[in-house]
Every structure is written in structure tokens, then in C-alpha cells.
C-alpha positions as a Markdown table, in Angstrom:
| # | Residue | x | y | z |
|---|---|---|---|---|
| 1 | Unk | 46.6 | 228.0 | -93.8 |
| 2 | Unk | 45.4 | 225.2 | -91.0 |
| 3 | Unk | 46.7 | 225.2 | -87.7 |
| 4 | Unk | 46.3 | 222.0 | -85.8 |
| 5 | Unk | 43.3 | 221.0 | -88.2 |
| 6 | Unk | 41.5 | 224.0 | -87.8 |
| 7 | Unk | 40.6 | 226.9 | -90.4 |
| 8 | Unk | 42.7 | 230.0 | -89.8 |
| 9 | Unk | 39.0 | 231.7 | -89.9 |
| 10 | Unk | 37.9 | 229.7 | -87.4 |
| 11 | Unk | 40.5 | 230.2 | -84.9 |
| 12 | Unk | 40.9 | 233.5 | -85.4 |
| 13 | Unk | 37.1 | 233.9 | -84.3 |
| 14 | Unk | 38.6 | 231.6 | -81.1 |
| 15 | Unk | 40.9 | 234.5 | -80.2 |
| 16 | Unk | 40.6 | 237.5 | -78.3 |
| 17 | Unk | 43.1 | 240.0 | -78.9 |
| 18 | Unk | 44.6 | 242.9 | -77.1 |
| 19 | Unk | 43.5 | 246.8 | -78.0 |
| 20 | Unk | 46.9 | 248.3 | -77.8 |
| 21 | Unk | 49.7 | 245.4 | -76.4 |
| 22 | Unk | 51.5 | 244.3 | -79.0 |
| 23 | Unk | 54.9 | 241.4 | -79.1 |
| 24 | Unk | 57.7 | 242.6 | -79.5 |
| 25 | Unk | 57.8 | 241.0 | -82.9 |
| 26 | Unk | 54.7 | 243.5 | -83.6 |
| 27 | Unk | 51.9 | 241.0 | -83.6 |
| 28 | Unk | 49.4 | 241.5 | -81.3 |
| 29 | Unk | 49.2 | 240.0 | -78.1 |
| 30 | Unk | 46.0 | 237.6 | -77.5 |
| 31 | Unk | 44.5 | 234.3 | -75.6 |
| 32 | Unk | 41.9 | 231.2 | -76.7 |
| 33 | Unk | 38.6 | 232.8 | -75.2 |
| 34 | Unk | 38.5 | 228.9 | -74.0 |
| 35 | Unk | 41.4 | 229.2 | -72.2 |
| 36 | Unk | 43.0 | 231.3 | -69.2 |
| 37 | Unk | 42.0 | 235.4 | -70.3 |
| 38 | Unk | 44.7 | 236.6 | -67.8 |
| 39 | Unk | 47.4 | 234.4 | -70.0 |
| 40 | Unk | 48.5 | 236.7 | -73.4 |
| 41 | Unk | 50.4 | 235.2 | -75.7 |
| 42 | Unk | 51.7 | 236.2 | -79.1 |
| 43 | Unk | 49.5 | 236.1 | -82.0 |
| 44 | Unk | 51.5 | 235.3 | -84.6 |
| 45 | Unk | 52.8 | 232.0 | -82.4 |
| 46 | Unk | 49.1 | 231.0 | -81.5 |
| 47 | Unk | 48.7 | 231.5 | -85.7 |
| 48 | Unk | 51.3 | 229.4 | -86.5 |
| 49 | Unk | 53.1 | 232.7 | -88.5 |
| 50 | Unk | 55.9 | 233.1 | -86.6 |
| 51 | Unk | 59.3 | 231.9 | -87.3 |
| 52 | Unk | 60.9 | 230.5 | -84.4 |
| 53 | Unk | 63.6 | 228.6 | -85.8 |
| 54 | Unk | 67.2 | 229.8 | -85.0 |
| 55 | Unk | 69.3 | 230.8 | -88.1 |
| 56 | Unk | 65.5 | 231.2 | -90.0 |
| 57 | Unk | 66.0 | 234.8 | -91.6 |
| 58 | Unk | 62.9 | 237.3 | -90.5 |
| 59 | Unk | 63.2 | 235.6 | -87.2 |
| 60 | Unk | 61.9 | 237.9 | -84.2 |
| 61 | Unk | 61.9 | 238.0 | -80.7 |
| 62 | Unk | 58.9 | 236.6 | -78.6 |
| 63 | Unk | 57.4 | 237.6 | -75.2 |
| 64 | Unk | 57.3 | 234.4 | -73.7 |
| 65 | Unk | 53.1 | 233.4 | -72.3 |
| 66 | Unk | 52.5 | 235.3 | -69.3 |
| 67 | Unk | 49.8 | 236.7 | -67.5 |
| 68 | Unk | 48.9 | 240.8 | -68.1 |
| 69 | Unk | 47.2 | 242.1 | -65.5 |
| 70 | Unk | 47.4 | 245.5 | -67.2 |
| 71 | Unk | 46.4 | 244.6 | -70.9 |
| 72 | Unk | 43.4 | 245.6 | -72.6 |
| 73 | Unk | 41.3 | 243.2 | -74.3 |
| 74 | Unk | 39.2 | 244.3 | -77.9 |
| 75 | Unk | 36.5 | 243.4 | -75.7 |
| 76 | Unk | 36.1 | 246.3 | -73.5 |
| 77 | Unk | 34.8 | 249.3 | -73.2 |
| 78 | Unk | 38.0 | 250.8 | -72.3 |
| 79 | Unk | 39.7 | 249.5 | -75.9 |
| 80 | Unk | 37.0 | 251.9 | -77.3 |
| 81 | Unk | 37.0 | 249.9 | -80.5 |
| 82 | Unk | 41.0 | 249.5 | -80.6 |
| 83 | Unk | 41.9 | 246.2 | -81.8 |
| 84 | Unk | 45.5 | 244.5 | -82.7 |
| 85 | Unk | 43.3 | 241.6 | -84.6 |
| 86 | Unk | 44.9 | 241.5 | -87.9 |
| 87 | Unk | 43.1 | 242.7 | -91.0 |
């Protein structure tokens, strides 16, 4: 799958995900590491996986972008090699 023209290898390399935080669709909640790291969004939006057409069936509810103050990032030591990046 492409999303905007880009590999789905390569942009997933462009993410940073969160150790533990997760949507409430169950995707993990992550940011461009080009972009704002205090803005998490939801993986499977930044993907291009989700379904966010009303009436689609397997729709789910999104948190909406926002900034975390409290989420762990795969990056630190506190994650302790937690990661919600999928497989």
C-alpha cells in the first residue's frame, strides 16, 4: 500500500510510535519524527488503514490529534523496549 506516494516501509521508518498508548480503535498512537513529537495521532489514520467513513462496517472510534504530555515514546529508556509499532 502507498500513502501519499510513499512506500508503507518507508513511512513507517518516518514514524515514532508510542510504548504503551494505544487509540481507542487499538492502533497505536504515534507522530512524523519530522513533525511536532508532543502531537500523537493515531497510527492506523497516519497509515491510511483506518476506516473513517460513516456507515463503512469495522468503523472505529478515533482520538482526535492532540498533544500527550504523558505518553511514552518506543524511543526511551523508560518504554524499556515496549513498542505499539505494528509487526
Amino acid at each position: 500500500m502507498k500513502w501519499l506516494g510513499r512506500p508503507r516501509e518507508k513511512l513507517l521508518r518516518r514514524l515514532v510510535f508510542s510504548a504503551k498508548e494505544r487509540c481507542e480503535c487499538g492502533a497505536g498512537l504515534a507522530y512524523d519524527r519530522r513533525a511536532n513529537p508532543l502531537v500523537w495521532d493515531c497510527s492506523a489514520i497516519l497509515l491510511g488503514d483506518a476506516l473513517l467513513e460513516a456507515g463503512e462496517r469495522g468503523v472505529a472510534n478515533h482520538r482526535v490529534p492532540c498533544a500527550y504530555f504523558d505518553v511514552v515514546s518506543e524511543r526511551s529508556p523508560a518504554a524499556e523496549g515496549a513498542t505499539t509499532r505494528p509487526s
